[in-house]
N, C-alpha and C positions, 0 to 999 in steps of 0.2 A: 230751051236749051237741051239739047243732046248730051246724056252723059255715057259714056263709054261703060258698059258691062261687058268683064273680065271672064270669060268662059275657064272652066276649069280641061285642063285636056281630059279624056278618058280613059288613057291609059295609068294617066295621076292619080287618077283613084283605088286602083287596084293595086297599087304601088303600096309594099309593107305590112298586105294583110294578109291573115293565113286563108291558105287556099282551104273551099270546101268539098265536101265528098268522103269517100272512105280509101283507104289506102290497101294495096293489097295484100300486106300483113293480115289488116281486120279482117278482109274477106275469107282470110282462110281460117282465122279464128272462128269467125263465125260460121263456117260451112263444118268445123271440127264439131264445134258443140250441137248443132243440128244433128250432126252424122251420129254422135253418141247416144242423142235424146230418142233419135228416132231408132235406133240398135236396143235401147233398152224397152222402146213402148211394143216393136219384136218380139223380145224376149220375153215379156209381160203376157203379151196376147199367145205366144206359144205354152208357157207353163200354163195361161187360163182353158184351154184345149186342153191339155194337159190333163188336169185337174178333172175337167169334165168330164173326162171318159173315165176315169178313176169313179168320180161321182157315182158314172151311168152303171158302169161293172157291179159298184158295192151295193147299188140300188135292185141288180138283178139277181145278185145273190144273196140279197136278206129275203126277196120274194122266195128264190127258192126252197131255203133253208125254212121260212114262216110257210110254204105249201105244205113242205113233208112235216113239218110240227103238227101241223091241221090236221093230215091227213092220220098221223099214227093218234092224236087225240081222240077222233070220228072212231078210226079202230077200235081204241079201248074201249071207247062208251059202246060200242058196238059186241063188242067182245063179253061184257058186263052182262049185259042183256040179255046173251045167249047163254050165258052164266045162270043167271035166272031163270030157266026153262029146265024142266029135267029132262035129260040126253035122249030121252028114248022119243023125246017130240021135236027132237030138233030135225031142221027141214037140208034139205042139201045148202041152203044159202047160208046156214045156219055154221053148218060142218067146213064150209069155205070161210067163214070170219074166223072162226076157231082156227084153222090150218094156217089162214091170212098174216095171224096175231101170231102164230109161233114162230112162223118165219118171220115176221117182221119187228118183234117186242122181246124177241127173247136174249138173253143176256148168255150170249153164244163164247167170249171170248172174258179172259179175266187181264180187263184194262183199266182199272181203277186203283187206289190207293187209299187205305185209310190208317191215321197215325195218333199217337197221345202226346198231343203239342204240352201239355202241363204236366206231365207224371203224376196223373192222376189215377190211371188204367182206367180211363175212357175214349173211346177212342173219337177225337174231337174235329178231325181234319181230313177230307176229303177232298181227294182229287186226279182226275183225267191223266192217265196214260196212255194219253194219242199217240195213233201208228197204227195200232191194232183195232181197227173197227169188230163192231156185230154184226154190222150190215153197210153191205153197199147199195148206190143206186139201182142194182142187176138183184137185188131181192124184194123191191119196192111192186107194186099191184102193177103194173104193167111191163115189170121186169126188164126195164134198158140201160146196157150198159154206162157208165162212166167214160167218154167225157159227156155232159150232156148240153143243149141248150137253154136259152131262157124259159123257154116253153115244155123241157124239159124231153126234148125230142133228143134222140139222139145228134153228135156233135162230131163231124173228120174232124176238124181241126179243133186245138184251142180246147175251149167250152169250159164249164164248171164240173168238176168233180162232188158228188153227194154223198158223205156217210153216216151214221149215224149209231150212236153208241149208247147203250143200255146199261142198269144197273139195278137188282133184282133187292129190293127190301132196302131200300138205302132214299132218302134218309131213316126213314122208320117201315116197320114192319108192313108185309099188303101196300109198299108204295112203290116205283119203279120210277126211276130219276134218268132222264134219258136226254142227250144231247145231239143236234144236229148239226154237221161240219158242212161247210162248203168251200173250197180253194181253188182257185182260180188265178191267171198271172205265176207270177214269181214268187210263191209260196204267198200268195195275200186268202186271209179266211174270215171266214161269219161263222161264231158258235151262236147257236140259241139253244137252250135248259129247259126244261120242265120237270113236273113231277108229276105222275100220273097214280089213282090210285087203284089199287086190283080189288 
């Protein structure tokens, strides 16, 4: 016997259920937060740029300011030495470190500060009154002016400016306390310090 099987329509089935897909509401929801995510990962990767040449800048001007600290260091031990000769055997190369060292170590300008922070009448505090350099890069052993390059070539545009600031018996007696500037940008600087002794 044959029994009759009752097919469902097909359109009966679809009948009362929610439809699937997305609506175009969500689509623009979701193309907003995209659009945002991706404006901010933008913005991320341009401050990361950013950043890096800030990096590369500050990387080039500690070199510089750490060349000319070298270089007036090598002076003085140089300087010392010819110190230790008596003047009447000194050779012309001799009279060139000497000449070298005055232009380039002497405490030409009065830009420093010292104060008695305790009222004690000692005078306990020391410190830089920048502006007024001793030397610029234009008194330096190959004498080129300010602005300059990494390399330390001279610079048209832009470049790093080099000076560098002396101080004659300070901290103590026979010692020479000397600082080297570099700025570059929008007033951005590297000091580096020493003490050198005479």
């Amino acid at each position: 016997m044959y029994s009759v099987l009752h097919r469902k329509d097909d359109k009966s089935r679809w009948r009362g259920t929610p439809q699937q897909g997305f609506s175009f509401v969500e689509m623009l929801v979701a193309i907003l937060l995209l659009t945002v995510g991706l404006l901010a990962l933008a913005k991320m990767q341009t401050n990361a740029v950013a950043n890096n040449a800030f990096g590369n800048q500050l990387t080039q001007a500690t070199f510089l300011a750490q060349d000319k600290m070298e270089e007036l260091r090598l002076l003085n031990e140089c300087y010392l030495e010819v110190l230790g000769k008596p003047q009447s055997t000194w050779t012309t190369n001799d009279q060139d470190v000497v000449d070298n060292y005055n232009n380039q170590l002497s405490d030409a300008v009065a830009n420093w500060d010292e104060s008695d922070t305790d009222s004690d009448t000692i005078l306990d505090q020391f410190s830089w009154q920048m502006g007024n350099p001793d030397h610029t890069n234009a008194d330096g052993l190959l004498g080129i002016p300010n602005p300059i390059d990494v390399n330390g070539a001279a610079a048209s545009t832009g470049g790093f400016y080099r000076t560098w600031y002396v101080v004659d018996d300070r901290p103590v007696t026979k010692a020479k306390t000397v600082r080297v500037q570099v700025i570059w940008g929008n007033g951005r600087e590297v000091n580096l310090d020493t003490v050198l002794s005479q």
